[in-house]
C-alpha positions as CSV (number, residue, x, y, z in Angstrom):
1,X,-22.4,-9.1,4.1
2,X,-20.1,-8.5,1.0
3,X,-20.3,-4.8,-0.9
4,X,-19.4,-4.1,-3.9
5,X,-16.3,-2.2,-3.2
6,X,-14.9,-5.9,-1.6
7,X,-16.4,-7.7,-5.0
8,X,-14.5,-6.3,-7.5
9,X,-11.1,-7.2,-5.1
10,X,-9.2,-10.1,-6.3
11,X,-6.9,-10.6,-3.6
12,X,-7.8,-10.2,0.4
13,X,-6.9,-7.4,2.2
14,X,-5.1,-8.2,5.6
15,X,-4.2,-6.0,7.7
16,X,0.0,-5.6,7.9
17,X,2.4,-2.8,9.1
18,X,5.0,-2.5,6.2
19,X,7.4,0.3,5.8
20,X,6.8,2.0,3.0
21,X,8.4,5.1,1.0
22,X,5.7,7.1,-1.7
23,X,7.7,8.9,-4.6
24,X,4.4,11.5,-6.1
25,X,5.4,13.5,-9.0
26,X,7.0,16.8,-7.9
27,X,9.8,18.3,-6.0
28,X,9.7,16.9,-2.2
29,X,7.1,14.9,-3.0
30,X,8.7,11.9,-1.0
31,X,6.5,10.0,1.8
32,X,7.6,7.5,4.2
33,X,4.6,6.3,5.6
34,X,3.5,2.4,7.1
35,X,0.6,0.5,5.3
36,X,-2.4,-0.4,7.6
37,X,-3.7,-2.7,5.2
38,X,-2.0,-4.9,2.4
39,X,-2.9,-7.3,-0.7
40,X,-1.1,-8.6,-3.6
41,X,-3.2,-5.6,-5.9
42,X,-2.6,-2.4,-3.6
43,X,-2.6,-1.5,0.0
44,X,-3.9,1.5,2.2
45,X,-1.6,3.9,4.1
46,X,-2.3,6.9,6.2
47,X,-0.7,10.3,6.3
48,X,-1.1,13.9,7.6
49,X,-1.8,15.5,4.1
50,X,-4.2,14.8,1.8
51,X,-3.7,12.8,-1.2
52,X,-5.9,13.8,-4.3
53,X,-7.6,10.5,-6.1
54,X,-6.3,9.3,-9.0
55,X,-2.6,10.6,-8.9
56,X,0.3,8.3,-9.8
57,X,2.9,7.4,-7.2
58,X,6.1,4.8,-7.2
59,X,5.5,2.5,-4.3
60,X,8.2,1.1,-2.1
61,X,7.4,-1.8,0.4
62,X,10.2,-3.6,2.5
63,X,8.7,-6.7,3.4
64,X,11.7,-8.2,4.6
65,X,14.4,-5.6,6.5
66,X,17.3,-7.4,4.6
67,X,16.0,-7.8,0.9
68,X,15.2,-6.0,-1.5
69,X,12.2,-4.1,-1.3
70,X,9.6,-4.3,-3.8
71,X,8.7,-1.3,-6.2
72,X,6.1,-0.5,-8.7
73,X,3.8,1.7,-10.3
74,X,0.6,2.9,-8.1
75,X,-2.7,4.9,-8.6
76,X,-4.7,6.6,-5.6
77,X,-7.6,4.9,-6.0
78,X,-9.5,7.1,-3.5
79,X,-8.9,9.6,-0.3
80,X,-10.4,9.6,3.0
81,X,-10.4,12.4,5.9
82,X,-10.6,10.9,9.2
83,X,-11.7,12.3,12.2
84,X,-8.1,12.6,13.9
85,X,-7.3,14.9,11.2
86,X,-5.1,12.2,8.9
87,X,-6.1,11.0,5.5
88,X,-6.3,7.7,4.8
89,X,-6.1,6.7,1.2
90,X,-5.9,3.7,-1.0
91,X,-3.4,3.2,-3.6
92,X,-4.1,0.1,-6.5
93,X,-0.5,-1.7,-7.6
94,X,-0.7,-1.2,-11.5
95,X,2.4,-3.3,-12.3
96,X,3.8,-6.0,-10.2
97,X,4.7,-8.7,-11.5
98,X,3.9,-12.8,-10.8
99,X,7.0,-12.8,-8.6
100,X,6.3,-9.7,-6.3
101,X,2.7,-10.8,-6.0
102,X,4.3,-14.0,-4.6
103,X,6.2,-12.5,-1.9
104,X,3.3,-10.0,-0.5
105,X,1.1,-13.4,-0.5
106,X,3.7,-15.3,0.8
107,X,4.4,-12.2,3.7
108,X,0.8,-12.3,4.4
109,X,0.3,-15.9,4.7
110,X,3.4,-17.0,6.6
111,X,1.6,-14.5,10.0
112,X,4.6,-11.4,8.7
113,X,2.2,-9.1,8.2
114,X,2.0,-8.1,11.7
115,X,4.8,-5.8,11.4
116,X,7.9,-5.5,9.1
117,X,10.6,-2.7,9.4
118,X,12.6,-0.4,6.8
């Protein structure tokens, strides 16, 4: 069964471990977390704190330990509280370009996505 929430996605979600470092506005504001989940439009991470909807963050994903990573513009598109005490949240990619889409599609669908290190 399909809900709404997976409608409106253009591009699957797959699960992938990719380091990641979140820049939030504000002094010591920096996160290096992992994604659990990944797509060409926005992935979902999980951290200790909570992370308040709709708050802009620069996002930082190394697929590949020797290129460059990848970095754009993000929006917390919603916040979860989970039972073990972390948050898991969901942050939409708001400007990545044909190229970068490329490589997290190409990440995803060459079997990467299992794990990729900073």
């Amino acid at each position: 069964m399909v809900t709404e929430k997976q409608d409106k996605r253009r591009y699957e979600r797959r699960r992938a471990r990719v380091a990641a470092r979140l820049m939030f506005h504000g002094p010591d504001r920096r996160k290096t977390v992992t994604t659990l989940d990944l797509s060409a439009q926005g992935a979902r991470f999980s951290n200790h704190e909570s992370v308040r909807t709709d708050k802009p963050v620069i996002v930082q994903l190394r697929l590949d330990p020797h290129g460059v990573p990848i970095e754009c513009k993000g929006r917390v598109c919603w916040s979860k509280k989970m039972p073990d005490s972390r948050c898991h949240f969901g942050v939409r990619f708001v400007d990545l370009n044909e190229e970068e889409q490329w490589r997290v599609s190409e990440f995803l669908g060459a079997g990467q996505g299992a794990m990729a290190h900073a």
